[in-house]
C-alpha positions in Angstrom: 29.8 9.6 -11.1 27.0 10.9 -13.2 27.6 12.8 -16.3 23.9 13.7 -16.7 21.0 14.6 -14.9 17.1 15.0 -16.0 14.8 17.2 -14.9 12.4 14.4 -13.9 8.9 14.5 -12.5 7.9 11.1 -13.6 5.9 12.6 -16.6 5.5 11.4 -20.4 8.1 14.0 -22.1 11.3 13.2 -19.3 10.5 9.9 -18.9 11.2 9.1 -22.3 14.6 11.5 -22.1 15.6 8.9 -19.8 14.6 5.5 -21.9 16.0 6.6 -24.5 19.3 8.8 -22.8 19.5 4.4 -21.1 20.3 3.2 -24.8 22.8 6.1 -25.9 24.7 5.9 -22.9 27.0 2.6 -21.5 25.2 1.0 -18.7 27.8 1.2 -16.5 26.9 5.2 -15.7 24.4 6.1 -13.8 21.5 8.1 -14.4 20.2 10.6 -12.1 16.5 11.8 -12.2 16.0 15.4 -10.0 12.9 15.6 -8.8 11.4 18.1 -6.3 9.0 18.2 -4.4 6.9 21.2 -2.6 5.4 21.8 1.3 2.3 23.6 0.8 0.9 24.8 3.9 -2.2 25.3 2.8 -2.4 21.4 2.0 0.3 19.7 3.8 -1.2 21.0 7.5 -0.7 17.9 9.9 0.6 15.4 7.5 3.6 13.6 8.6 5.3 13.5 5.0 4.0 16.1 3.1 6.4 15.9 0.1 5.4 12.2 -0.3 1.7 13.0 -1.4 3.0 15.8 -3.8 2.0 15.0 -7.4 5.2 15.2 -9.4 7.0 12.7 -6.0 3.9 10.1 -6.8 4.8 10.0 -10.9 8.4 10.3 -10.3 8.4 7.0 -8.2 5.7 5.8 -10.1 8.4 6.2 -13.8 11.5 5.4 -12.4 10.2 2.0 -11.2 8.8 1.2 -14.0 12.4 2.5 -15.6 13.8 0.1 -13.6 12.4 -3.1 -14.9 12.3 -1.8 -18.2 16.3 -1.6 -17.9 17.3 -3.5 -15.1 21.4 -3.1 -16.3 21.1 0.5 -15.4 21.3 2.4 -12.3 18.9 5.6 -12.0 19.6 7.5 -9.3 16.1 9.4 -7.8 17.1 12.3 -6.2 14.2 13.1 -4.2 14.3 17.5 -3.4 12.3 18.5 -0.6 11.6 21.9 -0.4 9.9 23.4 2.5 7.6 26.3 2.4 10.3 28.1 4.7 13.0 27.5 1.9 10.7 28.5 -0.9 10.1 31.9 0.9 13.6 32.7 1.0 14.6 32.2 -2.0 11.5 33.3 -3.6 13.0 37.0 -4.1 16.3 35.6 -5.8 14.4 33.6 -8.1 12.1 36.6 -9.2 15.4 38.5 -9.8 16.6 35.6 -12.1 13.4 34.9 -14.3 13.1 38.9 -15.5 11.4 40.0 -17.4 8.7 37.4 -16.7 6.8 37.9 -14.3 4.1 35.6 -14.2 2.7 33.5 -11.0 3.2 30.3 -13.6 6.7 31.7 -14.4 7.3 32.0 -10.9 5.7 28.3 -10.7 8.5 26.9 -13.2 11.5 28.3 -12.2 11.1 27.5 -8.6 10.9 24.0 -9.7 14.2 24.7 -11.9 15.6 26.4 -9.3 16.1 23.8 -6.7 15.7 21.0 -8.9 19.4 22.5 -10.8 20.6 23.1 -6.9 21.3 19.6 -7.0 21.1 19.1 -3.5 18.7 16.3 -2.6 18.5 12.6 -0.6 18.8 9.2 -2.2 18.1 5.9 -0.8 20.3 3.5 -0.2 20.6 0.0 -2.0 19.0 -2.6 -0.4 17.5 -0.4 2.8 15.1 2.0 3.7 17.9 4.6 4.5 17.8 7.9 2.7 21.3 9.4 2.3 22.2 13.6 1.5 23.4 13.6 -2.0 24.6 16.5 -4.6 24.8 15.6 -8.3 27.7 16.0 -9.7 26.4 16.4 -13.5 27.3 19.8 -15.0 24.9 19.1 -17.7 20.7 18.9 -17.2 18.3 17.4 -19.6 14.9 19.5 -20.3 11.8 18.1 -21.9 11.0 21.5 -22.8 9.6 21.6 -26.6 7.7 18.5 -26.1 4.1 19.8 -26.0 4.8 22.5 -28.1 5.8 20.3 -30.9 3.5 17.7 -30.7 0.9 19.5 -29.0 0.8 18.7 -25.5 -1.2 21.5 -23.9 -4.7 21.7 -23.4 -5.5 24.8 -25.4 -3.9 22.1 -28.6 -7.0 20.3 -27.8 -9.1 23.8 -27.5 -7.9 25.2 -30.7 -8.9 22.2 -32.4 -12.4 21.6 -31.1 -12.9 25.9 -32.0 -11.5 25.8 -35.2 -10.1 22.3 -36.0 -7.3 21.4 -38.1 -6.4 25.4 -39.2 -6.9 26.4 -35.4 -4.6 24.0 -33.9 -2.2 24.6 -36.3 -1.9 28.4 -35.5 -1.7 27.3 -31.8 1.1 24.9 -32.1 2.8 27.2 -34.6 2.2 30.0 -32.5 3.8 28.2 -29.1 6.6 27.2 -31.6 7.6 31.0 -32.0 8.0 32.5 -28.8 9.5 29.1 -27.1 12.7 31.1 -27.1 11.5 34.4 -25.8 8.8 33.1 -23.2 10.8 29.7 -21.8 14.6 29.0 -23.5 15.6 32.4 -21.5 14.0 32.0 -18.4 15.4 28.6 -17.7 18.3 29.4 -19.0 18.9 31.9 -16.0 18.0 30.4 -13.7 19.5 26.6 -14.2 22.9 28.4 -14.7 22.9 30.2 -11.4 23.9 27.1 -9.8 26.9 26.7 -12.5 24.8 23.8 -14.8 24.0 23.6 -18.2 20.6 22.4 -19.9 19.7 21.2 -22.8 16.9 20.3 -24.9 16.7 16.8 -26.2 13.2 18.0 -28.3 14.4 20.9 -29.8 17.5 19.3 -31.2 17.7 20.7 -34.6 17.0 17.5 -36.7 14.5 16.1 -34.2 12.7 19.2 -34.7 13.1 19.7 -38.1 11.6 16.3 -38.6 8.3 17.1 -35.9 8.0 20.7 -38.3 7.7 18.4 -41.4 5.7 15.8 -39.7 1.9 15.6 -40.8 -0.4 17.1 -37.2 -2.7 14.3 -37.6 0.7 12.2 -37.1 1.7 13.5 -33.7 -1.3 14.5 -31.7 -5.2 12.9 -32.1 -7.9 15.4 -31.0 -10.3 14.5 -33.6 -10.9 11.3 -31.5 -11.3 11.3 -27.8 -8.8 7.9 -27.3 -6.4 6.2 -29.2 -6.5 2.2 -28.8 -3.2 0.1 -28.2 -2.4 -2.8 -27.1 -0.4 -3.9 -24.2 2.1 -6.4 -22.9 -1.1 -8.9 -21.7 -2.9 -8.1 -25.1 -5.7 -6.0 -22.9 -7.1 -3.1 -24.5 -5.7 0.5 -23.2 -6.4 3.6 -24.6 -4.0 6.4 -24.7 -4.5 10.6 -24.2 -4.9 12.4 -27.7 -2.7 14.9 -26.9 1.2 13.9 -27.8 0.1 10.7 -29.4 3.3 9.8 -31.2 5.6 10.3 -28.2 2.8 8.1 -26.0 3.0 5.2 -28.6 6.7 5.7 -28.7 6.4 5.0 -24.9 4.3 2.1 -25.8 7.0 0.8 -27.9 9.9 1.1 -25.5 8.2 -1.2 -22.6 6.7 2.1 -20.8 3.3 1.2 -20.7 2.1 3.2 -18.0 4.2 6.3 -19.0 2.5 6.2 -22.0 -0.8 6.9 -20.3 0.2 9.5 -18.0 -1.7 12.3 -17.7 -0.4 15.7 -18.4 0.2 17.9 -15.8 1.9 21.4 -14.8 5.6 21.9 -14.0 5.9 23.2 -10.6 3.1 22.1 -9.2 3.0 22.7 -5.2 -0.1 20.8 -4.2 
């Protein structure tokens, strides 16, 4: 029985939740990895498998295969939530109710996405077939990799501030992101992940992690004042790596995810 769950669309910031959740945790539980997918009508007209070809389904395959043989003693348990657009529109109404006062189509965005992703209620396949089986996680507790891009400066307006005004601009930004976290996200998600009777919590915003990323040089965790940063791979070829987040993308590097590392950053909630 899992004990845990992460909020997992395949991306850099819960991708490494779950490497490194694989070596606090005995091997013998399992990990499972939430991740929903959207129909979009306005996309998904007269495809067969519509929640297949959604973004955050592609990376979430995409990471916990590469999870996989990273820590083959482990079992992660994709929970793949399909959500048609049918669903969506009836429980977009409860949802609006939960995330007040925000009120914001990218609010709305995100805690959809939290919404059914802390429902729990998904399909797994099963070992060794093709066969997808319902499933409903039994972990009371959800990891978030909320705090992430605000600490290490994840978001494209980091990159913005910096090329405007550079090291004294993206300072302000990150510092200003790092202020209303509570008011403009922690609340939010809080309400609505606890409607379905779960917990979350935030692995980056653990107070000594984040005292540590406070007191850590900017130059240190994020590289907009070059447009790559080089490592080097498993098969010594050279790769380059995404300014933005550049300490948690060489950390990746350094824990076997190679191509977590160079995932691109993307939206939560995404519905195309």
């Amino acid at each position: 029985m899992s004990k845990i769950a992460i909020l997992f669309s395949g991306g850099l910031d819960c991708s490494l939740i779950a490497r490194v959740s694989h070596e606090l945790l005995p091997c013998h539980e399992t990990i499972d990895l939430l991740n929903v997918a959207f129909e979009n009508p306005r996309i998904h007209n007269n495809i067969s498998s519509p929640f297949e070809t959604c973004p955050d389904r592609i990376t979430g395959h995409q990471s916990v295969e590469e999870l996989r043989r990273v820590c083959p003693n482990r079992t992660w348990r994709f929970v793949e939530i399909d959500v048609p657009y049918s669903e969506t529109i009836e429980n977009r109404q409860t949802i609006i109710e939960l995330m007040k006062p925000h009120n914001t189509e990218m609010d709305l965005s995100i805690a959809l996405a939290l919404y059914f992703a802390a429902r729990g209620i998904g399909k797994v396949q099963d070992a060794g077939t093709a066969t997808r089986s319902a499933y409903r996680t039994p972990a009371r507790v959800l990891l978030s990799g909320l705090g992430a891009d605000e600490l290490f400066g994840g978001y494209q307006r980091h990159a913005t501030a910096f090329a405007r005004s550079h090291f004294e601009g993206l300072l302000d930004e990150l510092n200003l992101d790092i202020s209303r976290i509570g008011k403009r996200n922690l609340g939010r998600d809080d309400r609505v992940i606890s409607h379905w009777g779960r917990e979350v919590r935030y692995p980056y915003l653990d107070e000594t992690l984040f005292a540590w990323a406070m007191a850590t040089p900017v130059w240190q965790k994020c590289g907009f004042w070059t447009s790559e940063w080089p490592h080097t791979d498993g098969k010594s070829k050279a790769n380059f790596l995404e300014p933005g987040k550049k300490l948690l993308r060489l950390l990746a590097c350094k824990l076997g995810m190679q191509q977590v590392a160079n995932e691109k950053k993307r939206a939560v909630g995404s519905m195309t």
